[in-house]
C-alpha positions as CSV (number, residue, x, y, z in Angstrom):
1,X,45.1,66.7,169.0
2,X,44.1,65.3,165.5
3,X,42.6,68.7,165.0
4,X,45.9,70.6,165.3
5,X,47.8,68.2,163.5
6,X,45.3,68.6,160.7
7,X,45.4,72.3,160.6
8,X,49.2,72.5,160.8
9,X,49.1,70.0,157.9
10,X,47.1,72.3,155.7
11,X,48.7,75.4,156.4
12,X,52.1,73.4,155.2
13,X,50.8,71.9,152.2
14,X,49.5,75.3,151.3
15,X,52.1,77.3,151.7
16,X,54.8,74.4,149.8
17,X,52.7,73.7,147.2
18,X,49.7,75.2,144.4
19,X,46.4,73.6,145.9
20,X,43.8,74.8,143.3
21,X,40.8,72.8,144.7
22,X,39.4,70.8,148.2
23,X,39.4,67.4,146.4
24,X,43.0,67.9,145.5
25,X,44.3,69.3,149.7
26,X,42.2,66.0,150.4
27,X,44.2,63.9,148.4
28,X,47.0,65.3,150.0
29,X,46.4,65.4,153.4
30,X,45.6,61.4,153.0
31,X,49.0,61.0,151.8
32,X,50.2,62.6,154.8
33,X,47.8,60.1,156.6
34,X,45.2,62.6,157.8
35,X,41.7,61.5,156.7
36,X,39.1,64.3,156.8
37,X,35.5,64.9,155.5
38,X,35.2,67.8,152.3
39,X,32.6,69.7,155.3
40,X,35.5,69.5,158.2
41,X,38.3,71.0,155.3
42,X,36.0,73.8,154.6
43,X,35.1,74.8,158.2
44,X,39.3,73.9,158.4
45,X,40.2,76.4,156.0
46,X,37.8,78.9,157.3
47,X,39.0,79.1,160.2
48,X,42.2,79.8,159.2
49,X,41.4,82.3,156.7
50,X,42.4,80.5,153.9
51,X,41.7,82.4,150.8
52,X,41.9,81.7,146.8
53,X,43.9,83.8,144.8
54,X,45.0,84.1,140.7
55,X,47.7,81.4,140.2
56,X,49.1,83.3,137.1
57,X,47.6,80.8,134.6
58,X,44.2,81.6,134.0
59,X,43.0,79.5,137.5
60,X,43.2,80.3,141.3
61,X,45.0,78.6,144.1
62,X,44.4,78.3,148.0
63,X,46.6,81.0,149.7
64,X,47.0,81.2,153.1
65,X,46.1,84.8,155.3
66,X,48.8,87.6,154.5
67,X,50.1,88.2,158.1
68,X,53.1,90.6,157.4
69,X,52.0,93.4,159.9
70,X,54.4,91.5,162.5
71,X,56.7,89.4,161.2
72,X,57.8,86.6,163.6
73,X,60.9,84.5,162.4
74,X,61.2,81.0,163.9
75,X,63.9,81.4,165.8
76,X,61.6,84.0,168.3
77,X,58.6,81.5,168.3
78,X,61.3,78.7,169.8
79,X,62.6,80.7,172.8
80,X,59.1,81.9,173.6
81,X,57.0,78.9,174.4
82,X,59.9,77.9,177.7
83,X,59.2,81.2,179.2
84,X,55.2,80.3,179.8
85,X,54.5,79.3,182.9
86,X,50.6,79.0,183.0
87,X,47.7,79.0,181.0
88,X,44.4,80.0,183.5
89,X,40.8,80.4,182.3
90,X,38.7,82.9,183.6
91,X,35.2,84.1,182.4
92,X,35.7,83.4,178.6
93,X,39.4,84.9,178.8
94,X,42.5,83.7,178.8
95,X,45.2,84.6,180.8
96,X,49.5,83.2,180.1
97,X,51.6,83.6,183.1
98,X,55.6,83.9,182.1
99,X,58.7,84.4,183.2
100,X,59.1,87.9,184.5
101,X,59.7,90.6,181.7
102,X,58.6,88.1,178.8
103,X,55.0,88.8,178.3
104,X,55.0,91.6,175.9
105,X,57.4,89.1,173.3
106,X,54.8,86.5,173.7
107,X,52.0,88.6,173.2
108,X,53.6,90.1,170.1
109,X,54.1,86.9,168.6
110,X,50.4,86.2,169.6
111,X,49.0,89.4,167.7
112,X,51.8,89.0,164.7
113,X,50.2,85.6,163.8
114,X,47.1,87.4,162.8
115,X,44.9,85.0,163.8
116,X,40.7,85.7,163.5
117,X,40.2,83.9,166.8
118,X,42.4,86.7,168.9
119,X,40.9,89.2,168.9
120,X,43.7,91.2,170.6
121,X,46.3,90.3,174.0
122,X,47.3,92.9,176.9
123,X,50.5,92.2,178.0
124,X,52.1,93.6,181.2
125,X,55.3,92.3,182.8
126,X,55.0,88.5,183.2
127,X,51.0,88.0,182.5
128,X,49.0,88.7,179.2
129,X,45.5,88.6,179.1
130,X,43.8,87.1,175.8
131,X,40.3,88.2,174.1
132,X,38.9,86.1,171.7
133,X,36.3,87.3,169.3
134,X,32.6,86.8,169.8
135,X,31.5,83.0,169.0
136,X,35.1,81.8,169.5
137,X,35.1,79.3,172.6
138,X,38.4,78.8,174.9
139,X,39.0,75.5,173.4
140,X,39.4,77.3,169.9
141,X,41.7,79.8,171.8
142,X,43.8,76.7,172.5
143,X,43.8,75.2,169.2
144,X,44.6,78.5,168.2
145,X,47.5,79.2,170.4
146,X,49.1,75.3,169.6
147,X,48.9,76.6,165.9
148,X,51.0,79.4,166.5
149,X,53.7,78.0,169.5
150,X,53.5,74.2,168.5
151,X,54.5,72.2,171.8
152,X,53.2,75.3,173.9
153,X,50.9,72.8,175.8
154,X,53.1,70.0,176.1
155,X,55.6,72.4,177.8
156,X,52.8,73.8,180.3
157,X,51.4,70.6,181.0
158,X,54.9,69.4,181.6
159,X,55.6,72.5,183.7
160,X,52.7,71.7,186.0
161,X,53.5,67.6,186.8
162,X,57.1,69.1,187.5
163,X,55.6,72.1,189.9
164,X,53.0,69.6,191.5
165,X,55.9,67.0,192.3
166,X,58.4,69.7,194.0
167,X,54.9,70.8,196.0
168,X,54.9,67.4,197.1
169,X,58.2,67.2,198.9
């Protein structure tokens, strides 16, 4: 997932530091080992609604989306990618099984990360359903999803070769 790593890279190295230009959040990402084209950081930073904005001395700096309508601390993203269960595909949807009584948590930190590619989740007791936007494909969704619960796949996946194994028995 080169892709992810790349884009949790940027978001980092935008929010730590003042990145006025591309040449300069290449230069940085290579230090970090991550070796991108100028094209792939643009279509990169649009899709995660990176913005410029007045640095306070005359020139403008790379800012990343302001996505206070929900704030999510931390500690609430951690306990929320255990209780998925599954991730299903259906039909240009996505649908997260979890433990029941934990959808609507999940689904709020979903929605609070403000992301362009969701367009909106419906959560009941222990499924949500996700809508992406028009043009946005189910491996975007994905990406998407990994940006905002990091390990979320890994745990799924992991979830699944455990569930298989019992079946077996």
């Amino acid at each position: 997932m080169q892709k992810t790593k790349r884009l949790l890279e940027i978001e980092k190295i935008i929010t730590e530091a003042t990145i006025s230009s591309q040449d300069e959040l290449l230069k940085k990402l290579k230090v970090t080992g991550i070796a991108c084209t100028q094209a792939t950081l643009s279509r990169n930073l649009r899709q995660l609604g990176v913005g410029r904005i007045p640095d306070g001395s005359g020139g403008y700096k790379y800012s990343m989306p302001d996505n206070n309508r929900n704030p999510v601390n931390s500690s609430l993203k951690l306990n929320i990618v255990p209780v998925i269960q599954e991730i299903v595909e259906a039909k240009g949807l996505m649908v997260i099984k979890t433990i029941p009584g934990n959808a609507s948590n999940t689904a709020f930190v979903i929605d609070g990360a403000g992301r362009y590619e969701i367009a909106g989740t419906i959560a009941g007791d222990d499924t949500i359903l996700i809508i992406p936007r028009n043009g946005i494909t189910l491996q975007q969704v994905h990406l998407c999803l990994e940006i905002i619960l990091p390990g979320l796949h890994d745990q799924v996946k992991n979830k699944n070769q455990m569930q298989n194994k019992y079946n077996k028995l």
